[in-house]
N, C-alpha and C positions, 0 to 999 in steps of 0.2 A: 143779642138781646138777652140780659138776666132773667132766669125763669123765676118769678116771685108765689108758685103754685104752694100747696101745705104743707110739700116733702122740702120748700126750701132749693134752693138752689147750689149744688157740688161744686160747679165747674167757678162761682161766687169765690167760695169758701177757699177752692184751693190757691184759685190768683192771687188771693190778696197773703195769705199767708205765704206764697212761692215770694213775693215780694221781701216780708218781712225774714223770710230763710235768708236770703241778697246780704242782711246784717251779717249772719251767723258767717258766710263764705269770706265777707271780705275782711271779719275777723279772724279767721285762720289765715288767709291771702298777707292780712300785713303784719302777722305774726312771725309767717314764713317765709318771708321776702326778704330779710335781712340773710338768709343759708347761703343765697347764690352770690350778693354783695360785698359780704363781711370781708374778704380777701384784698378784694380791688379797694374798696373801700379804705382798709388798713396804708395799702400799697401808697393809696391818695396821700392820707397824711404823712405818713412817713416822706414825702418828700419836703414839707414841712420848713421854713428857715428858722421861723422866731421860738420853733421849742422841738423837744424832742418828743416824739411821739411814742408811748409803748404800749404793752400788751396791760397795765392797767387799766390804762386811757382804750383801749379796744375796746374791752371789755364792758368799759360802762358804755360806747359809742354803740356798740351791740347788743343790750338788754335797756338803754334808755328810754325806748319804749313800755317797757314795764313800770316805770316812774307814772306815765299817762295812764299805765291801766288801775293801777291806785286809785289815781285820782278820779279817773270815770267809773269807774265801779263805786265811788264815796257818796258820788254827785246823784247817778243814776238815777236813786228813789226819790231824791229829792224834784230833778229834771223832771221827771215822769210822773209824778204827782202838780208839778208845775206849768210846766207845759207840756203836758199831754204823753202818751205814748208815739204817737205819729209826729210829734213836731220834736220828740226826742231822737227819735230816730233819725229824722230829717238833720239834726244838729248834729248827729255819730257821718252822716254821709258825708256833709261838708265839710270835718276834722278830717278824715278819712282820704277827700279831694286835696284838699289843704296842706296835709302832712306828705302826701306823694307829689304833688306839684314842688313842696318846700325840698324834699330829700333828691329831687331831680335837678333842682337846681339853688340849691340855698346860697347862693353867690347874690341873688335876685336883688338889684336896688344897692345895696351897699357894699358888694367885695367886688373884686375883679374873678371873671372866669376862670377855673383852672390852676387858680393860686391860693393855698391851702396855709390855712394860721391859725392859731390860737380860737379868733373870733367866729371866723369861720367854721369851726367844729362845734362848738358853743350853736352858732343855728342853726347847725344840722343837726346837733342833737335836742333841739327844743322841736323843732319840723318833724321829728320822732314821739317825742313825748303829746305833741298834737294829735300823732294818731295811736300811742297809745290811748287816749284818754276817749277815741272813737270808741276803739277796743272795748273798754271799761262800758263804755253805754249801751254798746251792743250787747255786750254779755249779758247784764239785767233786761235789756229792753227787749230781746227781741224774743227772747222766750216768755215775757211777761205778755206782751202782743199778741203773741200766738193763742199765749193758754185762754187769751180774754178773748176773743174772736174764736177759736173753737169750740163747736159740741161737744158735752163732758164723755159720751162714749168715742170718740176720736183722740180727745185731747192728747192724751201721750203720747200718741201715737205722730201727732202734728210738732207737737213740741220735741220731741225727740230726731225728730226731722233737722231741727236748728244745730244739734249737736253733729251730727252727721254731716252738715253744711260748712261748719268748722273746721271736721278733718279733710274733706273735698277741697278748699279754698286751700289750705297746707299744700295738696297734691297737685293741683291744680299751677303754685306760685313757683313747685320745682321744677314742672312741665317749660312755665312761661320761662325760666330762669335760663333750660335748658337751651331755649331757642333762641334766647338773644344771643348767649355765649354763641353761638352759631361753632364756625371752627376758630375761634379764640381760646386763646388759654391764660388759664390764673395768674397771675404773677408769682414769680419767684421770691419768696422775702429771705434773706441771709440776717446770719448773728455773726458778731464777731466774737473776738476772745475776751472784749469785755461785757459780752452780751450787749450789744446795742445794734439795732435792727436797720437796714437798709433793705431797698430794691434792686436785684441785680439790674444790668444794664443790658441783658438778654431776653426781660420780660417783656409781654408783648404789651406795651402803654396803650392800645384800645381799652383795656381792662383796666389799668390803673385810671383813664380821665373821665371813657365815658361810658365800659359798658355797666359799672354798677347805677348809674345815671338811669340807663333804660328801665333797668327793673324794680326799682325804686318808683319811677313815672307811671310803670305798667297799670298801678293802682287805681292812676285816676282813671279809667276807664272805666271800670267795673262798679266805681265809688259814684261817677256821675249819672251811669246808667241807675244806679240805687237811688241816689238821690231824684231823681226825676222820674220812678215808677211810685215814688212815695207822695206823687202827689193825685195818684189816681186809686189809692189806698182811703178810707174810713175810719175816723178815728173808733176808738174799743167800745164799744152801749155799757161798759161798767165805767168806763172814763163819762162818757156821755151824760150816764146817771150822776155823778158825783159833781159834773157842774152843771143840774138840774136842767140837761135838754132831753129828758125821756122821748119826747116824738122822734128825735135821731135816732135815740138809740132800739127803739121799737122797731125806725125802719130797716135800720142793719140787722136784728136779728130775726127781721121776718125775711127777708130775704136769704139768712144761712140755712133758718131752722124751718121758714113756711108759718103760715099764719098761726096754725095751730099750737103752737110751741112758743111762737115769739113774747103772747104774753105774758103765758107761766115764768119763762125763763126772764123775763122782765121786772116780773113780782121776786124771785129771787134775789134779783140783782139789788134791786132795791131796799129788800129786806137785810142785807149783810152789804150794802157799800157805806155804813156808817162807820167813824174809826173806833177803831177800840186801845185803850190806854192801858194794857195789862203791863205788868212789870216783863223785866228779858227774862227773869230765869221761873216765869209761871210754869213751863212742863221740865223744868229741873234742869239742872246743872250738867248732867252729861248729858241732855240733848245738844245745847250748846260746843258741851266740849268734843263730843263724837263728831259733828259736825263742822266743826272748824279744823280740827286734827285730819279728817277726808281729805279739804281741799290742802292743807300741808302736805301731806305723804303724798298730795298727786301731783305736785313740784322736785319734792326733797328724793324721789326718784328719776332725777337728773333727764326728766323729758326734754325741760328749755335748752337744755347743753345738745340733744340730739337735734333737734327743731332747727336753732340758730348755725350750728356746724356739722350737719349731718355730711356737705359734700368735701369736706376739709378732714373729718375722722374717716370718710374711704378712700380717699387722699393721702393721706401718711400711712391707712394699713395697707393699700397699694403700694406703696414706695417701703416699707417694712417685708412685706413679702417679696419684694425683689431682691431685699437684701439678704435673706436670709435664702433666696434662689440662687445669689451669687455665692454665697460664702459653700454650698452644697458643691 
């Protein structure tokens, strides 16, 4: 039973926002879920008949998700002003279900199993861009959830919790990654002399058909457990206020903050959730610029490159230190 006395109820507060964290994990989760893939995955097409497959065509097939995060990061404010914080979210779970059902089996209804083309990478990489675009929603939404449903002396402390949830879901997708491979191993890819890529015929084909399969599908687990805790979640009393049902949003926040607080911080809400039409560059030009440049240099320092092929760079510097043990 939620305690609704005047200190508010903690154990309220932290539920629903452990909920709304679920975003932040399963956005590092499907971030980092293409590290353990990416090989077998390649290994897939390259068996290929109607084209040839290369490390361009990788390349986008491995960061095609970020196409999705574009786009859900564009959508976001607009999602989240529209339908809601909790039904945005709820839309990030099922892209999320969606895009890991679609990448475990994108053959689904129109290809044959197992049989890799042209058309076929084209869905798997849109059943990517689907959860990039989760991605993209969680990113704004679920930090925006938190900070509206937390007490201002918590807040950052709440909200910084979703950032922390991010790098966990990363750790978390190399663990699961690990344990599919079980005692499987990578595929072998060869070049020839005119640089053109095959599969030896020594590799172990679990990997090439179906263990990038599993951890790809891992997702929907985690994405429908998300989705179906978000419906025992509250929408934000600042969402509440702006489509004029103050007794909701009264009851949500007497219940985080206790009767005492609920109305003040009510009156608050209500005095500053009207919109305001300032121009972009009202607190100056390098507010903007300082702030866009951040989130550059915390790209342009080749994290994505470590993220998507972390077990493939200790992979070749394992096989580099061999050789340089042989040559010794």
């Amino acid at each position: 039973m939620i305690n609704t006395t005047n200190e508010g109820s903690k154990l309220y507060l932290y539920s629903i926002t452990s909920v709304a964290i679920l975003g932040g994990l399963l956005f590092g989760y499907d971030t980092a879920v293409i590290s353990g893939a990416e090989k077998g995955l390649e290994a897939f097409f390259l068996s290929a008949s109607d084209f040839q497959y290369n490390k361009v065509m990788h390349g986008i097939t491995s960061s095609s998700a970020l196409i999705g995060c574009v786009l859900g990061g564009a959508i976001s404010g607009i999602f989240a002003s529209r339908l809601g914080r909790r039904n945005s979210l709820r839309l990030a779970a099922v892209l999320f279900f969606l895009s890991a059902l679609g990448s475990y089996y994108p053959e689904f209804l129109f290809f044959e199993y197992g049989k890799p083309n042209m058309d076929l990478l084209i869905a798997f990489n849109l059943y990517r861009v689907l959860g990039g675009i989760g991605v993209g929603l969680a990113s704004a939404v679920c930090p925006m959830y938190i900070a509206e449903i937390a007490p201002s002396n918590i807040r950052g402390t709440l909200v910084s919790c979703n950032q922390f949830a991010i790098i966990f879901g990363m750790l978390v997708v190399y663990f699961v990654n690990f344990l599919i491979m079980g005692g499987h191993q990578n595929p072998v890819i060869l070049k020839d002399a005119a640089g053109v890529l095959s599969v030896s015929s020594e590799s172990d084909m679990w990997t090439v058909y179906e263990g990038w399969r599993y951890m790809f599908g891992s997702e929907a687990f985690p994405a429908a457990f998300f989705g179906l805790l978000l419906f025992f979640v509250p929408k934000t009393p600042r969402y509440l206020v702006l489509i004029q049902q103050d007794e909701k949003a009264y009851s949500i926040l007497e219940k985080i903050n206790g009767k005492t607080k609920a109305q003040e911080i009510l009156n608050d809400i209500k005095a500053t959730a009207h919109e305001k039409t300032e121009k972009i560059f009202t607190y100056g030009v390098a507010v903007i610029v300082i702030g866009i440049l951040l989130s550059v240099f915390q790209q342009a320092i080749g994290i994505n490159a470590v993220l998507y092929y972390a077990p493939r760079i200790f992979e070749n510097a394992e096989c580099l230190q061999k050789g340089f043990s042989t040559k010794e």
